[in-house]
N, CA, C and O atoms as a GROMACS GRO file, in nm:
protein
  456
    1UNK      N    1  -2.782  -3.630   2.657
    1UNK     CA    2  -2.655  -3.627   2.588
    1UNK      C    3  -2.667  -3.530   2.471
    1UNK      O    4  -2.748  -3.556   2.382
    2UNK      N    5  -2.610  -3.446   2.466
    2UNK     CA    6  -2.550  -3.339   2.345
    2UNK      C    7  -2.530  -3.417   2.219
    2UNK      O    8  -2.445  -3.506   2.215
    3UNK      N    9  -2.621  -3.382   2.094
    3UNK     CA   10  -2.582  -3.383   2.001
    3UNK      C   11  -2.494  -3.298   1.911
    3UNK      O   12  -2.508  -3.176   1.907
    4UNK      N   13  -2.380  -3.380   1.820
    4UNK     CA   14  -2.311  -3.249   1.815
    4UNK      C   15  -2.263  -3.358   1.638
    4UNK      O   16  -2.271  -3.475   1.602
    5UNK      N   17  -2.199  -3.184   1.562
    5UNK     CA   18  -2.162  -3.227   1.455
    5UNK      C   19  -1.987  -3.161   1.449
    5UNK      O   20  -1.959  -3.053   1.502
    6UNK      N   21  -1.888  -3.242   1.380
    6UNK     CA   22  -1.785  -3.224   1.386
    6UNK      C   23  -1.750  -3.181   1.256
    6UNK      O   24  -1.784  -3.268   1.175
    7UNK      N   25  -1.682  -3.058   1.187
    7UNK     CA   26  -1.646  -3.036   1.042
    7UNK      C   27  -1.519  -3.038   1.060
    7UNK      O   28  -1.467  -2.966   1.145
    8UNK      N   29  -1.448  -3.124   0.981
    8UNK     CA   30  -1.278  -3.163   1.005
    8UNK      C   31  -1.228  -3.091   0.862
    8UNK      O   32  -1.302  -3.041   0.777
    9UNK      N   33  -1.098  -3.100   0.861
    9UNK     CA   34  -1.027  -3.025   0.725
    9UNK      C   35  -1.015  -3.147   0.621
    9UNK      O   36  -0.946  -3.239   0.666
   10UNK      N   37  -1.049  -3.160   0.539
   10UNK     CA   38  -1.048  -3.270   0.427
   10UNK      C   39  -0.881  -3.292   0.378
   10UNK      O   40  -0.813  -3.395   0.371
   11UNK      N   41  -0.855  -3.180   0.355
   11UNK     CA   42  -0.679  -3.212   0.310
   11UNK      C   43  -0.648  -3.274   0.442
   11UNK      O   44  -0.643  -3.395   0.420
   12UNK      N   45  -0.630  -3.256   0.541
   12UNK     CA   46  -0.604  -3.281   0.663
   12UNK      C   47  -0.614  -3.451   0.620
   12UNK      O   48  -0.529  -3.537   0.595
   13UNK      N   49  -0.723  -3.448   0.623
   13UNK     CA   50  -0.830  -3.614   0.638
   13UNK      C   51  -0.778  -3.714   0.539
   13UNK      O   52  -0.793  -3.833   0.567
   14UNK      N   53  -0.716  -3.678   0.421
   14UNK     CA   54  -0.701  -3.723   0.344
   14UNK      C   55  -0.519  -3.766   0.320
   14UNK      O   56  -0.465  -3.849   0.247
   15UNK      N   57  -0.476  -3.690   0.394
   15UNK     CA   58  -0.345  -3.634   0.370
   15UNK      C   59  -0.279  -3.826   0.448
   15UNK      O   60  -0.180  -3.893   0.419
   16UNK      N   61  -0.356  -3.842   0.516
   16UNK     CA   62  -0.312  -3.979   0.609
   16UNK      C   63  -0.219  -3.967   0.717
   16UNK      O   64  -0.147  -4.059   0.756
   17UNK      N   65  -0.224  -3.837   0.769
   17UNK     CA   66  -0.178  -3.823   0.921
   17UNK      C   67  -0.238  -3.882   1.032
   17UNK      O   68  -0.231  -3.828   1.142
   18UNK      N   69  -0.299  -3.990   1.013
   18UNK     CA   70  -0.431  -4.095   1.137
   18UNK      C   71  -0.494  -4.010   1.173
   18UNK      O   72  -0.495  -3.965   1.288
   19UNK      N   73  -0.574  -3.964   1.057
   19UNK     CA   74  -0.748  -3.960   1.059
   19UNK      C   75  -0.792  -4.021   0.984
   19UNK      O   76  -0.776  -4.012   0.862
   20UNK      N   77  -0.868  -4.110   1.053
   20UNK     CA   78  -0.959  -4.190   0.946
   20UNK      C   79  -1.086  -4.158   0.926
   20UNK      O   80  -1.172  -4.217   0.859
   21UNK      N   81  -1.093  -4.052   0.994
   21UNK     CA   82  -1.254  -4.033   1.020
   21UNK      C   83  -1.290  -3.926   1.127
   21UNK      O   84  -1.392  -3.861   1.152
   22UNK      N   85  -1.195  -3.932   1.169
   22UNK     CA   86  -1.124  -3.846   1.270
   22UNK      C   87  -1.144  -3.963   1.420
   22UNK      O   88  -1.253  -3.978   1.474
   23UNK      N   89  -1.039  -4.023   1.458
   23UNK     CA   90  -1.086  -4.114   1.601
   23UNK      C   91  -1.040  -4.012   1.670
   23UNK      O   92  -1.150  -3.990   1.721
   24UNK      N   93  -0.983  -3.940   1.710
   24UNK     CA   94  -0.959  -3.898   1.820
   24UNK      C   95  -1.016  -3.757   1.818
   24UNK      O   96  -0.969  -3.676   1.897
   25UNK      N   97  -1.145  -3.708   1.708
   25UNK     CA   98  -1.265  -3.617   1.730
   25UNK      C   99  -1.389  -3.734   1.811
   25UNK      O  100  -1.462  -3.694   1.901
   26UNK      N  101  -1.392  -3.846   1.770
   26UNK     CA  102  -1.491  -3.943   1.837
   26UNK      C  103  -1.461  -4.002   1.965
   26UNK      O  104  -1.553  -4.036   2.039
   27UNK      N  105  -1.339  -4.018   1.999
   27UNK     CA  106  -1.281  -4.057   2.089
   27UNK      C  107  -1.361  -3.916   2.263
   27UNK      O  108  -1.441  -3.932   2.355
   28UNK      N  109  -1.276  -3.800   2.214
   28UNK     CA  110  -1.291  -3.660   2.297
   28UNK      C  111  -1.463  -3.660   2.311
   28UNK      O  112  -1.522  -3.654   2.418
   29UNK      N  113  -1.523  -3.667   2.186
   29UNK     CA  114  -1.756  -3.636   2.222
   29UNK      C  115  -1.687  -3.758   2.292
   29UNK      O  116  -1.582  -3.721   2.346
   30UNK      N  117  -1.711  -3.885   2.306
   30UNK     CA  118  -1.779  -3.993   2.354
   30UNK      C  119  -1.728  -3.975   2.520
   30UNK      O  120  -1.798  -3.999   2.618
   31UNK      N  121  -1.613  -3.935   2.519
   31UNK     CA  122  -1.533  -3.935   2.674
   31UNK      C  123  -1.569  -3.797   2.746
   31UNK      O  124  -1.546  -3.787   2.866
   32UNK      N  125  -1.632  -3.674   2.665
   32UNK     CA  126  -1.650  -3.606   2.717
   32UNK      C  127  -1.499  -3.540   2.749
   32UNK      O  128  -1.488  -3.504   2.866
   33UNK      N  129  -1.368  -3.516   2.655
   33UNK     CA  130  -1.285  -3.481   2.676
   33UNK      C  131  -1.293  -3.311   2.577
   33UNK      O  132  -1.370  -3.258   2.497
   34UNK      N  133  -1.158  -3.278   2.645
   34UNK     CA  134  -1.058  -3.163   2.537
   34UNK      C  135  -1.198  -3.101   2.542
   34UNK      O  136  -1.283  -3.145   2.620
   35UNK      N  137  -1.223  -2.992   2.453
   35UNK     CA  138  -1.354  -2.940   2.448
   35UNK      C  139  -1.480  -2.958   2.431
   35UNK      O  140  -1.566  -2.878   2.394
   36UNK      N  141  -1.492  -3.121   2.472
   36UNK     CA  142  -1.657  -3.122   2.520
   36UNK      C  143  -1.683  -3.119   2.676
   36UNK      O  144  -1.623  -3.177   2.765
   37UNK      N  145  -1.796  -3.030   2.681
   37UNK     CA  146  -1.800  -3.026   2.842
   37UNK      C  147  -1.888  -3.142   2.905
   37UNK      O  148  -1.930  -3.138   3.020
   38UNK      N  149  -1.910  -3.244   2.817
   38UNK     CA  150  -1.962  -3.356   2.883
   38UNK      C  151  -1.972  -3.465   2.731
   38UNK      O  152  -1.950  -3.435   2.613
   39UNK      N  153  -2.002  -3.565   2.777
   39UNK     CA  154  -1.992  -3.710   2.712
   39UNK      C  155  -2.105  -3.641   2.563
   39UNK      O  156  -2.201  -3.567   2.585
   40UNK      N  157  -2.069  -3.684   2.435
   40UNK     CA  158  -2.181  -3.625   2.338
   40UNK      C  159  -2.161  -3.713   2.246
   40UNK      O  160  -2.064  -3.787   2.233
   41UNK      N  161  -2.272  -3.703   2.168
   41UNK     CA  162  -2.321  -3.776   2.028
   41UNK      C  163  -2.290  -3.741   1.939
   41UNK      O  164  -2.330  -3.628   1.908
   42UNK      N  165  -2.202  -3.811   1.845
   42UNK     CA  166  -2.151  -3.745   1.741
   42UNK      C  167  -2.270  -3.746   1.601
   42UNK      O  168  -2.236  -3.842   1.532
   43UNK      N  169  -2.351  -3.701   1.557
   43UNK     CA  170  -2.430  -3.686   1.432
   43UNK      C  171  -2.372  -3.700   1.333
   43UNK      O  172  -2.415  -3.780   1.250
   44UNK      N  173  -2.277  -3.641   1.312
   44UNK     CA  174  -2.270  -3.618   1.169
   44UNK      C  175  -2.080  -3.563   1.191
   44UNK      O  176  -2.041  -3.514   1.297
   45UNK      N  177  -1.988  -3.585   1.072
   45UNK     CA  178  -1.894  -3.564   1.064
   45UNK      C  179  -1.913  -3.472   0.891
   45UNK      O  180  -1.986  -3.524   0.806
   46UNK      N  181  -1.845  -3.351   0.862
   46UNK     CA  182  -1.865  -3.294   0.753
   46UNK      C  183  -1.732  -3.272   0.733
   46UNK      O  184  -1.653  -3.242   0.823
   47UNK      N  185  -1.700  -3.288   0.595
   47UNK     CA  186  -1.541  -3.286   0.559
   47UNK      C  187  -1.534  -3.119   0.468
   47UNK      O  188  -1.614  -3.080   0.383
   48UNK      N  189  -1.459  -3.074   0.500
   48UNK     CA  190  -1.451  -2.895   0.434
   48UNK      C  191  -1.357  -2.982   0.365
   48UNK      O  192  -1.304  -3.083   0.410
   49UNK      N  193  -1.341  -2.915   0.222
   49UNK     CA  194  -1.282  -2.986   0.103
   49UNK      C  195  -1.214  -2.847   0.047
   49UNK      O  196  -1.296  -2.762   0.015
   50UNK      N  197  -1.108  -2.819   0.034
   50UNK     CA  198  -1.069  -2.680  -0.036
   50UNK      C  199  -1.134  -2.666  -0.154
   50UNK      O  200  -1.163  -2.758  -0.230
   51UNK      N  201  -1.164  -2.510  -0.174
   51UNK     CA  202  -1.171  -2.415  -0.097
   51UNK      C  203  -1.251  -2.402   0.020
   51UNK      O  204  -1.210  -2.327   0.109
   52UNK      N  205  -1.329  -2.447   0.032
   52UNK     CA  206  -1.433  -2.465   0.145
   52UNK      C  207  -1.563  -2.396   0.119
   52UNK      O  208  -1.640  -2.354   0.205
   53UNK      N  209  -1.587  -2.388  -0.088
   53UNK     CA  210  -1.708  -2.374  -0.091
   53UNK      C  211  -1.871  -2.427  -0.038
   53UNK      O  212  -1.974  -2.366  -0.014
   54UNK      N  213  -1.836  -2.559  -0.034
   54UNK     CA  214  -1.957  -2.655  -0.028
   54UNK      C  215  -1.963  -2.648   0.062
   54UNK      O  216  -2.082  -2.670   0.083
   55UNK      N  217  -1.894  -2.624   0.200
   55UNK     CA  218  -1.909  -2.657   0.339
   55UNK      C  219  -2.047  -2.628   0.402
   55UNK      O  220  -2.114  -2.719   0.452
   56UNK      N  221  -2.083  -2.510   0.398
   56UNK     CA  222  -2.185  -2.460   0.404
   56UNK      C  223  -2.332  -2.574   0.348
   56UNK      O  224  -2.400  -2.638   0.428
   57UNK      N  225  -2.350  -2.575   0.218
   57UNK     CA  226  -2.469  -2.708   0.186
   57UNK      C  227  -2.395  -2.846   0.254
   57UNK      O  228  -2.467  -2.942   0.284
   58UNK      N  229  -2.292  -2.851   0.270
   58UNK     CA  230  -2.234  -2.995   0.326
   58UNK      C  231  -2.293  -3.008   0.486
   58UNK      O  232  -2.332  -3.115   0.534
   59UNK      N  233  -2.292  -2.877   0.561
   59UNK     CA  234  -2.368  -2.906   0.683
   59UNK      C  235  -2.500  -2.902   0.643
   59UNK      O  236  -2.556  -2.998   0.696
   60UNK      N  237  -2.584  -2.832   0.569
   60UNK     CA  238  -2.716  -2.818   0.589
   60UNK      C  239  -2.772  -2.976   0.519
   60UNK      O  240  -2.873  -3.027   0.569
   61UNK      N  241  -2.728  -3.021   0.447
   61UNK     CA  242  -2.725  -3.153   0.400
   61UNK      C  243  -2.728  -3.265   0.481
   61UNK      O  244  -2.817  -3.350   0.485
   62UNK      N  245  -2.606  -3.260   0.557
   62UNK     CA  246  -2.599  -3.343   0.679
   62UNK      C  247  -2.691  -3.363   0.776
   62UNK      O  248  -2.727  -3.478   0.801
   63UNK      N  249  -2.735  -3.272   0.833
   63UNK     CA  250  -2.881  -3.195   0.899
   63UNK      C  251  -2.956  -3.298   0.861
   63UNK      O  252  -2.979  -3.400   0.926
   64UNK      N  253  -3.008  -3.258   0.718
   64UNK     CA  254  -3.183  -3.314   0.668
   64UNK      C  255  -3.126  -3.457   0.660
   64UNK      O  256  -3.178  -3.546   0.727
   65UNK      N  257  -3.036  -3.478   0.593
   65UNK     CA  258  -3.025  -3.602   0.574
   65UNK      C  259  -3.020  -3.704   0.700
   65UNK      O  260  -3.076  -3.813   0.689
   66UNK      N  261  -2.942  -3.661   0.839
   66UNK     CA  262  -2.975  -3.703   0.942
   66UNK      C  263  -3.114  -3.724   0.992
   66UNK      O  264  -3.177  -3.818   1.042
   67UNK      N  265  -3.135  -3.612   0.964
   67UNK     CA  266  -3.281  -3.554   1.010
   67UNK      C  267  -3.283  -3.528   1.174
   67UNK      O  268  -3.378  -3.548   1.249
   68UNK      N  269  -3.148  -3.478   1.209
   68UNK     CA  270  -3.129  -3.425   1.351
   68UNK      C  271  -3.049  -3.296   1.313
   68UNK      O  272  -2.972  -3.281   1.218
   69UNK      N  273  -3.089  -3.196   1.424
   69UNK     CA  274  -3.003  -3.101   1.410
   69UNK      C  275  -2.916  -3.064   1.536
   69UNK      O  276  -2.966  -3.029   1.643
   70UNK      N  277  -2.764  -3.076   1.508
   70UNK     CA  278  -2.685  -3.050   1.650
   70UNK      C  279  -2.693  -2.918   1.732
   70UNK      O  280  -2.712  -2.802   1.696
   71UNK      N  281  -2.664  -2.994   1.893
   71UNK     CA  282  -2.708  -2.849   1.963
   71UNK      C  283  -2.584  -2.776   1.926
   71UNK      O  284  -2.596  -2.658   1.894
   72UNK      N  285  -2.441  -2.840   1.928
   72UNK     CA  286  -2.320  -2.782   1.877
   72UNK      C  287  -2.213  -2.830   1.730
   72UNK      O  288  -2.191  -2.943   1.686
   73UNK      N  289  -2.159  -2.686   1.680
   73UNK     CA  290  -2.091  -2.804   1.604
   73UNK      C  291  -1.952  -2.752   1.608
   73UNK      O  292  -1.926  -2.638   1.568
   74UNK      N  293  -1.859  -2.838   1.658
   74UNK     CA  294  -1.728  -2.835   1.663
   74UNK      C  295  -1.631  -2.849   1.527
   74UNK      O  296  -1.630  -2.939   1.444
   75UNK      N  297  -1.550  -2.729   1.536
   75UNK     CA  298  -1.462  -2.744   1.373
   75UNK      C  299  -1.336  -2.805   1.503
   75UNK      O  300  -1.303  -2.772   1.617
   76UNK      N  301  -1.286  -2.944   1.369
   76UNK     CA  302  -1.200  -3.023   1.391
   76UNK      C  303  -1.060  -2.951   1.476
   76UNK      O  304  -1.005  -2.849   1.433
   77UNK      N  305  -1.018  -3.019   1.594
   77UNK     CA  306  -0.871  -2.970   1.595
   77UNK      C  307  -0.802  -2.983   1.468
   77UNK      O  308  -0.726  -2.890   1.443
   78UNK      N  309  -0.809  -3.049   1.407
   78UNK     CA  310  -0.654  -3.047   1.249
   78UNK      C  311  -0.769  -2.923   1.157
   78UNK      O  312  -0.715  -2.887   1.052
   79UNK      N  313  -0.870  -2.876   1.175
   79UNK     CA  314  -0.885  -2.700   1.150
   79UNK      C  315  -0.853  -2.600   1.189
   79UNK      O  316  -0.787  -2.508   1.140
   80UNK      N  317  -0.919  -2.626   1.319
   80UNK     CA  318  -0.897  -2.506   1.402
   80UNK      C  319  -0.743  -2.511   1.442
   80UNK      O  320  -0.710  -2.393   1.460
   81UNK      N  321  -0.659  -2.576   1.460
   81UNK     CA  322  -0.530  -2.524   1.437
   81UNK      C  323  -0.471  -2.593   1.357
   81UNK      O  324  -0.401  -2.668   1.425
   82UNK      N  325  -0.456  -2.614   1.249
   82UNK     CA  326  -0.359  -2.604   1.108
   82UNK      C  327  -0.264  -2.520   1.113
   82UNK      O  328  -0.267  -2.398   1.133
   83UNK      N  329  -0.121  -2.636   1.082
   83UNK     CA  330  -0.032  -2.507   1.051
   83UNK      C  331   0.058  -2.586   0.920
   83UNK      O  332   0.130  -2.685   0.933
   84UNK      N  333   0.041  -2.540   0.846
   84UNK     CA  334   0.057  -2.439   0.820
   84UNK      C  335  -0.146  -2.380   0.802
   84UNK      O  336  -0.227  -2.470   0.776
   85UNK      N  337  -0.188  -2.261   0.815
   85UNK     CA  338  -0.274  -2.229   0.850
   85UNK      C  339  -0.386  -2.248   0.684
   85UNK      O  340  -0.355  -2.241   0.565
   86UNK      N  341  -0.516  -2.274   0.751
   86UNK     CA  342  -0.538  -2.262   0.596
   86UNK      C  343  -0.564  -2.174   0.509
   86UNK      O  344  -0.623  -2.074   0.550
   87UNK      N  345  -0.524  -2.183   0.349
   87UNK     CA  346  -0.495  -2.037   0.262
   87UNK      C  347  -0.606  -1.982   0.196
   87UNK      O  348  -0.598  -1.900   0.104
   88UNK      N  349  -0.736  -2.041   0.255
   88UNK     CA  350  -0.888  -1.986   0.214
   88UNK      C  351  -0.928  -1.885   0.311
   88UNK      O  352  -0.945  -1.766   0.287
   89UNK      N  353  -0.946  -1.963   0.460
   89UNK     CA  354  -1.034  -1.870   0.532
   89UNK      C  355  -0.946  -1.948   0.653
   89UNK      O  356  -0.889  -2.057   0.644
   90UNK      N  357  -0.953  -1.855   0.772
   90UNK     CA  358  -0.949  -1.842   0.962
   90UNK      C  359  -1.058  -1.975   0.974
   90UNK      O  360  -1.158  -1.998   0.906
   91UNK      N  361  -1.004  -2.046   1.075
   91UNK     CA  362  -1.077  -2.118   1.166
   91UNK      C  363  -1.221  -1.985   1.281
   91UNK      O  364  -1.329  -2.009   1.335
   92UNK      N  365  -1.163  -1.896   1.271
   92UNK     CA  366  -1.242  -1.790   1.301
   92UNK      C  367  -1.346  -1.801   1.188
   92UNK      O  368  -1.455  -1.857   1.192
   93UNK      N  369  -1.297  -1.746   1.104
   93UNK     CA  370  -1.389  -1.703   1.000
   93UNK      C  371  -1.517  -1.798   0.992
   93UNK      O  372  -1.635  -1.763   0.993
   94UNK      N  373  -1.450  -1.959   0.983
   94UNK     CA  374  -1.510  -2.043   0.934
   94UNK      C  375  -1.664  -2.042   1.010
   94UNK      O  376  -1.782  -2.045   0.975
   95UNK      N  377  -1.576  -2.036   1.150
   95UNK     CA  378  -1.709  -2.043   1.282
   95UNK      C  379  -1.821  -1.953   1.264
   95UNK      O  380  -1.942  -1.973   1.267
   96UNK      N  381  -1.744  -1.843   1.245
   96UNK     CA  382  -1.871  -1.723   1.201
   96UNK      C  383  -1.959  -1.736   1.139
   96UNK      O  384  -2.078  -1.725   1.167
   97UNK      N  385  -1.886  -1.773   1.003
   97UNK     CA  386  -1.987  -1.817   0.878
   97UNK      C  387  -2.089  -1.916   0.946
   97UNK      O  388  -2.198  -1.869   0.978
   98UNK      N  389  -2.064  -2.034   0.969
   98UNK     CA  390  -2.138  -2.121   1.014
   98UNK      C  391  -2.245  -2.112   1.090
   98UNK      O  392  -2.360  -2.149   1.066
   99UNK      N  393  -2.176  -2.032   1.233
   99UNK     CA  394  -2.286  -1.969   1.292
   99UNK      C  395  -2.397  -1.900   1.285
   99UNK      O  396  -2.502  -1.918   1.348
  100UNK      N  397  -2.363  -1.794   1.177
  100UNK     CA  398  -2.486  -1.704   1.097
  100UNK      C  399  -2.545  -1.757   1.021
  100UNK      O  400  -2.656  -1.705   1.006
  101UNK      N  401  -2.518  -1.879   0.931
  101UNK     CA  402  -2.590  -1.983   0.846
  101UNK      C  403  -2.685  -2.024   0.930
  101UNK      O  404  -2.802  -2.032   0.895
  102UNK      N  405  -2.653  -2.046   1.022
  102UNK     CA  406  -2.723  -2.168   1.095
  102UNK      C  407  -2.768  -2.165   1.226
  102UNK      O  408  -2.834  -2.256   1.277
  103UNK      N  409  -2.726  -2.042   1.293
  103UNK     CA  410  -2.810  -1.979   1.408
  103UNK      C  411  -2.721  -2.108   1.511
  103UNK      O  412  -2.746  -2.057   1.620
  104UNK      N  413  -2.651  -2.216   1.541
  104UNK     CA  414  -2.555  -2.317   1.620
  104UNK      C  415  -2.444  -2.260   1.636
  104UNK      O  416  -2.374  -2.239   1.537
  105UNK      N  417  -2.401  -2.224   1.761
  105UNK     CA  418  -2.298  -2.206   1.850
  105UNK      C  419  -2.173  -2.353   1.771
  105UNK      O  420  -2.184  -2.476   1.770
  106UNK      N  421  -2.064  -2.257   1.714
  106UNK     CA  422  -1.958  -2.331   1.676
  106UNK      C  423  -1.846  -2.317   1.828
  106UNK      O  424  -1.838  -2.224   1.909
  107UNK      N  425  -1.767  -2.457   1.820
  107UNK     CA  426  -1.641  -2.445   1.898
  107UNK      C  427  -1.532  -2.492   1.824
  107UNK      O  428  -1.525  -2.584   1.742
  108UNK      N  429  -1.425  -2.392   1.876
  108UNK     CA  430  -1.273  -2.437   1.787
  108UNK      C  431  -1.224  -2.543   1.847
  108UNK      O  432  -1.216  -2.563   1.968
  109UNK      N  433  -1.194  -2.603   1.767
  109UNK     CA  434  -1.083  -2.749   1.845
  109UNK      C  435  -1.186  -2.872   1.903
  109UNK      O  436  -1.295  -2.828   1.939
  110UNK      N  437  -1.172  -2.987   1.916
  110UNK     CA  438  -1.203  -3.080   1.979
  110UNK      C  439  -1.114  -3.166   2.056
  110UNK      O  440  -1.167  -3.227   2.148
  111UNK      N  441  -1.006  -3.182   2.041
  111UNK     CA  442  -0.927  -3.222   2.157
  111UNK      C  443  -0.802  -3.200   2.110
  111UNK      O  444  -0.756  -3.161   2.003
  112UNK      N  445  -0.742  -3.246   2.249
  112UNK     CA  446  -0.542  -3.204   2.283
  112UNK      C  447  -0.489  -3.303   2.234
  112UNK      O  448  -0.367  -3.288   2.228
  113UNK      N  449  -0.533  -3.420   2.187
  113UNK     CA  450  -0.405  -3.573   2.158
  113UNK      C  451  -0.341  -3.496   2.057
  113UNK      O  452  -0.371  -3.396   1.992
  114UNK      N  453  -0.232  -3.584   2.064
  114UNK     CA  454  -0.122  -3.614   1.976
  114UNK      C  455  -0.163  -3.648   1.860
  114UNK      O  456  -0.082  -3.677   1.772
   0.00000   0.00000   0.00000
């Protein structure tokens, strides 16, 4: 089973549109739905907090502190498509960054629900 870490949008998270935590990012790893290509372990959930300075030590943090490192890490559907879009950085961007931090294959979106 795929370990994997999920970074969701904190305004998003906070805002109280039913995320609590994100269930329906835990819902999609566990079922193997929307963009996981099979059933996965969720590690670690990291909240990007505007601007989205910390994000960056917020995953590498998560990491040690787990003391696992994911084979993938998925930025939240309420990131990767936000609209209104967010006024720091691209859900692109974000992935990039991440990726080159951290040498882990990012994916946009984690699932289609409502």
């Amino acid at each position: 089973m795929k370990k994997v870490m999920v970074v969701a949008c904190g305004s998003y998270m906070d805002s109280g549109y039913g995320c609590p935590g994100e269930w329906r990012c835990l819902k999609a790893a566990a079922m193997g739905d929307g963009t996981f290509e099979e059933e996965s372990q969720v590690i670690s959930i990291v909240k990007c907090q505007c601007p989205g300075r910390a994000t960056m030590s917020n995953i590498g943090m998560a990491m040690k502190l787990a003391d696992m490192k994911p084979d993938t890490i998925f930025l939240s559907s309420c990131m990767a498509n936000a609209k209104p879009d967010c006024p720091y950085s691209t859900a692109e961007e974000k992935a990039q960054m991440i990726e080159k931090k951290t040498g882990i294959k990012v994916v946009l979106g984690t699932h289609d629900y409502a």
